[in-house]
LOLUMTOR-161235 format. One record per residue (C-alpha): residue number from 1; residue in three letters; chain; x, y, z. Coordinates in nm, 3 decimals. Each point is the difference from the previous one (the first is absolute). Layout:
nr, rest, kette, px, py, pz
NUM, ALA, A, X, Y, Z
...
//
This chain:
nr, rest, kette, px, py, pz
1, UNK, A, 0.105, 3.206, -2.477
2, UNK, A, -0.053, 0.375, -0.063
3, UNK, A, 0.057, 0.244, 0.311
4, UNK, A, -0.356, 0.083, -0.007
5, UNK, A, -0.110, -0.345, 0.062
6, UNK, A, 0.230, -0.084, 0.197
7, UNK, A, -0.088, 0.293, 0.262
8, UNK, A, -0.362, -0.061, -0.050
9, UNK, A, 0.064, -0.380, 0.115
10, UNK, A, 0.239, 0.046, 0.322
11, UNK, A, -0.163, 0.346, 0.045
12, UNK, A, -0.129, -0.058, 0.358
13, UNK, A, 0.351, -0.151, 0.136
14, UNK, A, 0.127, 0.319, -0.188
15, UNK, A, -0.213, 0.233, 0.208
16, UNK, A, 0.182, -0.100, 0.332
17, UNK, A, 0.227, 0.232, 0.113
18, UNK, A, 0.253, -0.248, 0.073
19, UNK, A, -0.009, -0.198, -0.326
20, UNK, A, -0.060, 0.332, -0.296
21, UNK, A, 0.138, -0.056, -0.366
22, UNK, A, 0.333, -0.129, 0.147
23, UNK, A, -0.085, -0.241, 0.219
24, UNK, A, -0.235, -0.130, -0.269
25, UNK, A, 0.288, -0.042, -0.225
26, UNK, A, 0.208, -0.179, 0.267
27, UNK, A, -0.294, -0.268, 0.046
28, UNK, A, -0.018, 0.011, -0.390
29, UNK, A, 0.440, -0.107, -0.037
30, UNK, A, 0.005, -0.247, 0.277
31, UNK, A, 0.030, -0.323, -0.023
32, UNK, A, -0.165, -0.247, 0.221
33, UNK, A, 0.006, -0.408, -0.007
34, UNK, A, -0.298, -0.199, 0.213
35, UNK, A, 0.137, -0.313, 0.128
36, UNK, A, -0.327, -0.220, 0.018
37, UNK, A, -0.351, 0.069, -0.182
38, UNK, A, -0.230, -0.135, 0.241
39, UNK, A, -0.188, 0.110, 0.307
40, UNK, A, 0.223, 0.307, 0.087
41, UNK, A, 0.154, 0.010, -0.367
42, UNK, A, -0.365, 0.083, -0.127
43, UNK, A, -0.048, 0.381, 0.175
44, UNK, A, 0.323, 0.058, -0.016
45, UNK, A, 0.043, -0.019, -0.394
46, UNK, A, -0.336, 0.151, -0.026
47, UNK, A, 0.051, 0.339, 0.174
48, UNK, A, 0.372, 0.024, -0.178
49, UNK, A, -0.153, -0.090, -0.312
50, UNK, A, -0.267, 0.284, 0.053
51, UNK, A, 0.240, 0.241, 0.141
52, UNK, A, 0.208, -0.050, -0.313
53, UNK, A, 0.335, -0.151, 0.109
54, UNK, A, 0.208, -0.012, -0.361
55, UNK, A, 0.139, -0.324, 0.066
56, UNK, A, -0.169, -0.221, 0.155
57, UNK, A, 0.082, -0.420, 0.014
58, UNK, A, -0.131, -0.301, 0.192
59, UNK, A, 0.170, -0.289, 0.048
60, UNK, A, -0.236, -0.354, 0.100
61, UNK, A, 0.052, -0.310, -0.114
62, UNK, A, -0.365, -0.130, 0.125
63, UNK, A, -0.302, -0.043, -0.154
64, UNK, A, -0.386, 0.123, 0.102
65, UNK, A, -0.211, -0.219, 0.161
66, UNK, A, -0.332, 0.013, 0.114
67, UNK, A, 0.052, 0.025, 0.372
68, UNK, A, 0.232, 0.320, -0.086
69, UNK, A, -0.291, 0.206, -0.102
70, UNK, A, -0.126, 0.133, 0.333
71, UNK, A, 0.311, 0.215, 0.036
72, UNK, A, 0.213, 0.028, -0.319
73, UNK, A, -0.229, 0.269, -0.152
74, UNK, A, 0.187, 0.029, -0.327
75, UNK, A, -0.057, -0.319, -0.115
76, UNK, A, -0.399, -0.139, -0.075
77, UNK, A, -0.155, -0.361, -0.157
78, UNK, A, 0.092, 0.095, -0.364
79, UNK, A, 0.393, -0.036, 0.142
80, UNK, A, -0.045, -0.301, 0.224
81, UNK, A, 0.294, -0.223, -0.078
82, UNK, A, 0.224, 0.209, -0.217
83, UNK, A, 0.332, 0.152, 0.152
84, UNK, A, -0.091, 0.250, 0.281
85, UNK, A, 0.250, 0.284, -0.223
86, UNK, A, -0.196, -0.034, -0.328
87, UNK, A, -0.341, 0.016, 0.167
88, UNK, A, 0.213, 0.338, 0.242
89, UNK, A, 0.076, 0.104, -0.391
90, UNK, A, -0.298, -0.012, -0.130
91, UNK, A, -0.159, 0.226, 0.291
92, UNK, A, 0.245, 0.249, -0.032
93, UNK, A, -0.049, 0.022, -0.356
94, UNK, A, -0.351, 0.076, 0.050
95, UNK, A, 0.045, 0.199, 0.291
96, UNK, A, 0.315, 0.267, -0.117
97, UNK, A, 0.120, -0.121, -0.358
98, UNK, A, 0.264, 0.299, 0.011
99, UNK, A, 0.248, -0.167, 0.284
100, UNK, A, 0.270, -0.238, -0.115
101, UNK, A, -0.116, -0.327, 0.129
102, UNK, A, 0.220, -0.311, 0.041
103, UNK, A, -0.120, -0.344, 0.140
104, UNK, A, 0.283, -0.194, 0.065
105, UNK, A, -0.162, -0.383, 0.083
106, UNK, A, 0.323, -0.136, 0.177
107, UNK, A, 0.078, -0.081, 0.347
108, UNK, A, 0.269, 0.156, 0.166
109, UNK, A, 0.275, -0.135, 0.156
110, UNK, A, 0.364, 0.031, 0.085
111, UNK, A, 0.134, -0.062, -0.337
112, UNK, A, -0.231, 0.273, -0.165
113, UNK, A, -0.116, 0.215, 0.242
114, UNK, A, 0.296, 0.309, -0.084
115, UNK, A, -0.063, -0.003, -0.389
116, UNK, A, -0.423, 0.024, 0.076
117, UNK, A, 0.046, 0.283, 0.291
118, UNK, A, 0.290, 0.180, -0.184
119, UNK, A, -0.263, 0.218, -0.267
120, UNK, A, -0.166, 0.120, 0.293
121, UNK, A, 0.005, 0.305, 0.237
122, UNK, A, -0.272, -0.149, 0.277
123, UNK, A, -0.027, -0.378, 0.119
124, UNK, A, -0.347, -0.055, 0.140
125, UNK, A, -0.042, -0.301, 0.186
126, UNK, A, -0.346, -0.196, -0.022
127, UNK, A, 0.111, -0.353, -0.022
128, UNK, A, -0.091, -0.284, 0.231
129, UNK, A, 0.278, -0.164, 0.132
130, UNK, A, 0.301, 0.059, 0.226
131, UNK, A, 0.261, -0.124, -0.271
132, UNK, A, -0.106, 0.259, -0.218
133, UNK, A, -0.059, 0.227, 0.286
134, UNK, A, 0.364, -0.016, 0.076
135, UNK, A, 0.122, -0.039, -0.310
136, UNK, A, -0.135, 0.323, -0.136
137, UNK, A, 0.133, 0.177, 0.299
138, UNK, A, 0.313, -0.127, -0.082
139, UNK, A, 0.017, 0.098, -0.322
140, UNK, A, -0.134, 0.391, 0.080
141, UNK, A, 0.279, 0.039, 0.213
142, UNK, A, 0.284, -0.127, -0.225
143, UNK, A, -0.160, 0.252, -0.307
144, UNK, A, -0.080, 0.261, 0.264
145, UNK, A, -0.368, -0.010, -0.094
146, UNK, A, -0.281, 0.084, 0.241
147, UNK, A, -0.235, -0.250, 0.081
148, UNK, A, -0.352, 0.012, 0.085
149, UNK, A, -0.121, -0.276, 0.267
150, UNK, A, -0.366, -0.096, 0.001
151, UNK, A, -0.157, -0.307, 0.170
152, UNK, A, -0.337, -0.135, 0.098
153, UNK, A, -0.151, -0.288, 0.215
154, UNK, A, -0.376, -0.048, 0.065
155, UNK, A, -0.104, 0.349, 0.116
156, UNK, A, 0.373, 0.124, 0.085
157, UNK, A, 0.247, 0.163, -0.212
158, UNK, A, 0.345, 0.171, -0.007
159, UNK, A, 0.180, 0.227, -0.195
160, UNK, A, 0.330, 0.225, -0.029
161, UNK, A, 0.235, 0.185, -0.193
162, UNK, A, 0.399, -0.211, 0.031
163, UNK, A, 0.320, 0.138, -0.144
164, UNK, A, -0.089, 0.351, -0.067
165, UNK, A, 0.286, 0.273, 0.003
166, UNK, A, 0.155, -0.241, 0.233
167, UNK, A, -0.264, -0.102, 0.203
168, UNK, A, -0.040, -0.352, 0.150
169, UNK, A, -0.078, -0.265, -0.187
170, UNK, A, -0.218, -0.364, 0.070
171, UNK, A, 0.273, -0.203, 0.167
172, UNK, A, 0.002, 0.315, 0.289
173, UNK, A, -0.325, -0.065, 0.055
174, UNK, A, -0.044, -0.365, -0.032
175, UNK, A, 0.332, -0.146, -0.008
176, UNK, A, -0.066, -0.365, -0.098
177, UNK, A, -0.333, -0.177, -0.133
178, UNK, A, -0.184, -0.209, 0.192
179, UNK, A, -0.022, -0.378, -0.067
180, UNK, A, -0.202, -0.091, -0.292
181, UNK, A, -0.206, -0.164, 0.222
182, UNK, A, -0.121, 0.273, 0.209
183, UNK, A, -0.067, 0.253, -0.306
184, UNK, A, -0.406, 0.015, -0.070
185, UNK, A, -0.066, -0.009, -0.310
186, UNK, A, -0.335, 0.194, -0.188
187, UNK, A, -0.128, -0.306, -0.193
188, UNK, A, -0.031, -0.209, 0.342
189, UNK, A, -0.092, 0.225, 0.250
190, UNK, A, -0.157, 0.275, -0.204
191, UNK, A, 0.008, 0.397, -0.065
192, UNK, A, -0.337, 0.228, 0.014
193, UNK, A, -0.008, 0.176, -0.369
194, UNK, A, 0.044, 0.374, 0.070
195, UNK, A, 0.268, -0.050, 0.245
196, UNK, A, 0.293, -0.045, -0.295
197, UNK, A, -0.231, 0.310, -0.159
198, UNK, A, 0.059, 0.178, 0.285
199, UNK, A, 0.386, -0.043, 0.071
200, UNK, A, 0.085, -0.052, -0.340
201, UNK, A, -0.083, 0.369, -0.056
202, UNK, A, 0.099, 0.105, 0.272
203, UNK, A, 0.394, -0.137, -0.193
204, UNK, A, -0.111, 0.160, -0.301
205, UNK, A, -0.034, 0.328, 0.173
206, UNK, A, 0.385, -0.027, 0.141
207, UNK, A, 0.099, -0.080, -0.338
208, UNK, A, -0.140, 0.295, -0.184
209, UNK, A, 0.145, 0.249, 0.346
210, UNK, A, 0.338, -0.208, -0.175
211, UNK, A, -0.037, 0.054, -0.313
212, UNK, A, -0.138, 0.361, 0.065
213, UNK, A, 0.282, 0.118, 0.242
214, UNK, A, -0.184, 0.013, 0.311
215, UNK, A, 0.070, -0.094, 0.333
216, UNK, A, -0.063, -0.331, 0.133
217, UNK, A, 0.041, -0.164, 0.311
218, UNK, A, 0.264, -0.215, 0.028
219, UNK, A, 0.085, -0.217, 0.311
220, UNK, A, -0.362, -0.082, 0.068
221, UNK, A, -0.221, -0.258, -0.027
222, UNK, A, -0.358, 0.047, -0.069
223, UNK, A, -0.204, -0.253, 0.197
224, UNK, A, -0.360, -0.063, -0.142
225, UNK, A, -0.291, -0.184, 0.161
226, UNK, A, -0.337, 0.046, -0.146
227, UNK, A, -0.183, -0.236, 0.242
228, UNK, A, 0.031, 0.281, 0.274
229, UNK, A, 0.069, 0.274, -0.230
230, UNK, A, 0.352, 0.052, 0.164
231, UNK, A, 0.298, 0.215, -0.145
232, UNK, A, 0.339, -0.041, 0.136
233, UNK, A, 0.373, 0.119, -0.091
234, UNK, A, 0.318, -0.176, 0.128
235, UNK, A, 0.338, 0.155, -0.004
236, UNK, A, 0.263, -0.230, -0.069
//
């Protein structure tokens, strides 16, 4: 893509201050991998598609289904039932043709989870279970990889930054997963569409402060509740 176009494109992240040329160019050599493409997965690819992350990859081994549609905003009727990456692919392709685009249509676990994280400079977490969960967290901390934590429940969500120039990491904050039995689940008990939109890019947003060199805040979790419009940080 020719410099020209390229400015005229990212030209209004360019105009911060704290992004300029170089910043743009950090965004533009990083390499990010989204670890689900569904309710959170959706913003999150979307804004680091548009802010023009060069490598960019999704790994999901599910497919889209009708009752998906009301929060995973990347994917529409013309994609119901095909793999949730092709359908992520095919947006992106649309959206910013210039990024390198991978969809990897696997699902991790132990025995693959260092070769698919390896490529990568930022882990972003938007999967929905507590094996994964845990398992990605694992993984960051053997590559030394930061990892950013997003979840959601009905209208509450979470999010942080683990593992960043040594900061801490899931297991500080929650150091073993609840039962299987007591973890709620989205497709039971149900999520309110912009919610995932909402903390979803709120995770984007730490990712391109990685990617760009800027500050984050590590050692806190972000506490969301849209039902009485409440914003809360822990230190942990």
């Amino acid at each position: 893509m020719k410099e020209d176009l390229i400015f005229e494109r990212y030209s209004r992240q360019i105009f911060i201050e704290e992004i300029g040329v170089s910043g743009q160019r950090k965004i533009m050599d990083s390499k990010v991998l989204v670890v689900g493409a569904g309710g959170l997965g959706s913003p999150v690819l979307q804004y680091l598609a548009a802010a023009g992350i060069g490598k960019l990859a999704v790994v999901d081994f599910d497919r889209v289904e009708l009752h998906n549609l009301n929060r995973q905003v990347i994917h529409s009727e013309r994609q119901l039932y095909n793999g949730k990456v092709s359908s992520a692919a095919d947006f992106i392709q649309q959206h910013n043709s210039t990024i390198d685009f991978r969809p990897i249509p696997v699902k991790i676990e132990a025995h693959n989870a260092e070769e698919i994280l390896q490529p990568y400079d930022i882990i972003v977490d938007c999967c929905d279970n507590f094996k994964t969960r845990y398992l990605l967290n694992e993984t960051c901390l053997k590559l030394n990889k930061p990892l950013v934590y997003g979840s959601i429940y009905g209208f509450e969500g979470q999010l942080a930054v683990f593992n960043y120039c040594g900061s801490k990491n899931l297991l500080d904050l929650f150091p073993t997963a609840p039962p299987p039995e007591l973890v709620p689940n989205c497709d039971k008990n149900g999520v309110l569409g912009p919610l995932p939109g909402i903390i979803g890019s709120m995770m984007a947003m730490q990712v391109l402060k990685l990617a760009a060199g800027l500050p984050v805040d590590c050692n806190q979790l972000t506490l969301v509740d849209t039902l009485h419009w409440r914003f809360t940080k822990l230190s942990f």
